[in-house]
C-alpha positions as CSV (number, residue, x, y, z in Angstrom):
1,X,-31.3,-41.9,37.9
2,X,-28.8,-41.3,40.6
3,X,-25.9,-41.5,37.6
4,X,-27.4,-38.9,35.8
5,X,-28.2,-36.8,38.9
6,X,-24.4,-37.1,39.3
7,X,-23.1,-36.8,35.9
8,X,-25.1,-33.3,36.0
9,X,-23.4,-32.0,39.3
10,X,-20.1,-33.0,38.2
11,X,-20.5,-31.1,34.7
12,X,-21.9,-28.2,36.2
13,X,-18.3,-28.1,38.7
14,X,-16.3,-25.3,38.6
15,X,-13.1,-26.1,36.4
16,X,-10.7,-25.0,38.4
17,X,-12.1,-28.2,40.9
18,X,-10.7,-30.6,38.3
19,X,-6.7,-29.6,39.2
20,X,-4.8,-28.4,41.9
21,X,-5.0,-25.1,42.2
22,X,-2.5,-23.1,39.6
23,X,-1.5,-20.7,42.3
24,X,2.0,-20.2,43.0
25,X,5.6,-19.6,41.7
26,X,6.4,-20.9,38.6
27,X,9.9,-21.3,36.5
28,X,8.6,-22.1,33.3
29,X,11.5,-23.2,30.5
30,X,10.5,-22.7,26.7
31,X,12.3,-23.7,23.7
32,X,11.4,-22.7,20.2
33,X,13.5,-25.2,18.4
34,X,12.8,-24.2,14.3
35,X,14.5,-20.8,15.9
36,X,17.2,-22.0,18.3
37,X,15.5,-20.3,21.1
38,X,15.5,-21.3,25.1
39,X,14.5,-19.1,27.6
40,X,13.6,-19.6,31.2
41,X,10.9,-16.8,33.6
42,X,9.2,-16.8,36.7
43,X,5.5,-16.9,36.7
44,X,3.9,-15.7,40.2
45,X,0.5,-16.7,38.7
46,X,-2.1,-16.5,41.9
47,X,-5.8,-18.3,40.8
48,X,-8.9,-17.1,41.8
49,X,-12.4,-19.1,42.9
50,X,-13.6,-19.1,38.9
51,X,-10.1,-20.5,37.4
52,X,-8.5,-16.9,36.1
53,X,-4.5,-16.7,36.4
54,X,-3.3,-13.4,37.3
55,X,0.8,-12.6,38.0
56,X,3.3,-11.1,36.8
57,X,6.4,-13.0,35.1
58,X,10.2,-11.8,34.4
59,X,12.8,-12.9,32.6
60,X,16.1,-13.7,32.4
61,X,16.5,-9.5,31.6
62,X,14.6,-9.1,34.6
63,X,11.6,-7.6,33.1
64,X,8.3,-7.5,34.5
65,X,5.3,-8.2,32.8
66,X,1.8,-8.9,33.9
67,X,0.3,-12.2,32.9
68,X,-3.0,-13.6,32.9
69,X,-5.2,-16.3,31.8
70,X,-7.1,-19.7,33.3
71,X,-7.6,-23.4,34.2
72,X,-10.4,-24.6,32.1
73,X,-11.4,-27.9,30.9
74,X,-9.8,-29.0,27.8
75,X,-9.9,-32.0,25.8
76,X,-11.6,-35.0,27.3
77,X,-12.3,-33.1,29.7
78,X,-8.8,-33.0,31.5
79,X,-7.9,-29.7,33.4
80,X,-5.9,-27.4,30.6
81,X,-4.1,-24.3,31.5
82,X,-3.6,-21.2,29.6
83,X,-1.7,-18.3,30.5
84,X,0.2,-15.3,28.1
85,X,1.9,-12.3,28.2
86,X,3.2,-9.4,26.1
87,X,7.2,-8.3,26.2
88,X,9.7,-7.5,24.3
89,X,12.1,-9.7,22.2
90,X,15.3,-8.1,20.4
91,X,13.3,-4.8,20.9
92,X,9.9,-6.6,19.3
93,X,7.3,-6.7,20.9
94,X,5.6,-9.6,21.2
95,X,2.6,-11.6,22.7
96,X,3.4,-15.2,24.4
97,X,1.3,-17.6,25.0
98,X,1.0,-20.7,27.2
99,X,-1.6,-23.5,26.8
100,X,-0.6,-26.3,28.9
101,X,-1.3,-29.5,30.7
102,X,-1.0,-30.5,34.8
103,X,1.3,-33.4,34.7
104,X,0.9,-35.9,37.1
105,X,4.4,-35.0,39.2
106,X,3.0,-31.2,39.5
107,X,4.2,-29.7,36.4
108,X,3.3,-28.2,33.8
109,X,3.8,-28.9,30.6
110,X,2.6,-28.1,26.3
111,X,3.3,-25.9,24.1
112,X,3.9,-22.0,23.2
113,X,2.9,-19.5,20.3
114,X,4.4,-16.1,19.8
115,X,3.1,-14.3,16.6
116,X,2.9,-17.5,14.6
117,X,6.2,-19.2,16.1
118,X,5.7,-22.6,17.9
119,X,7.4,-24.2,20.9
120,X,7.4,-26.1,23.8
121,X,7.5,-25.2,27.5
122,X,7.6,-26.9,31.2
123,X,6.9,-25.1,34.3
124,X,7.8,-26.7,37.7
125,X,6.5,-24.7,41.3
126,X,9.3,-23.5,43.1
């Protein structure tokens, strides 16, 4: 009884108990390889008591955008991070997005999606 009693409590936690918290400054490095495409930005993503990401990013043209998303549980049950933006690219606008994994060094790493392209990214706290 006292398993099930704790199996309930534990799915019941909030996610963003399962990882560190998210919060901080971020330079994230993406690659979309089919389109010979590297980039690097700075994520100040700040997380809030029910897992939401909130923070602006800029990149390498120094543009600001605001950026949010949130720590949830993902597959198996392993913390999973997802975060996105909208910007500009070549004069395009265009929506990024982030779904990612806590690595156990701190990091950050998965994969991206802008308007049907995919890459990869890392993200390391500064």
């Amino acid at each position: 009884m006292k398993h099930l009693i704790l199996a309930a409590a534990l799915a019941l936690a909030p996610v963003a108990a399962l990882a560190d918290d998210m919060s901080g400054v971020w330079t994230v490095n993406g690659e979309f390889v089919a389109m010979d495409v590297k980039f690097t930005s700075t994520c100040t993503l700040k997380q809030d008591a029910s897992g939401n990401l909130t923070g602006p990013c800029t990149g390498a043209d120094n543009q600001q955008v605001a950026a949010s998303g949130a720590v949830r549980t993902g597959l198996g049950g392993k913390p999973e991070v997802d975060f996105g933006y909208d910007t500009n690219y070549e004069g395009t606008p265009v929506h990024i997005e982030y779904v990612g994994a806590p690595q156990p060094d701190g990091s950050l790493s998965g994969t991206i999606s802008a308007h049907g392209a995919q890459g990869t990214f890392t993200a390391t706290r500064k």
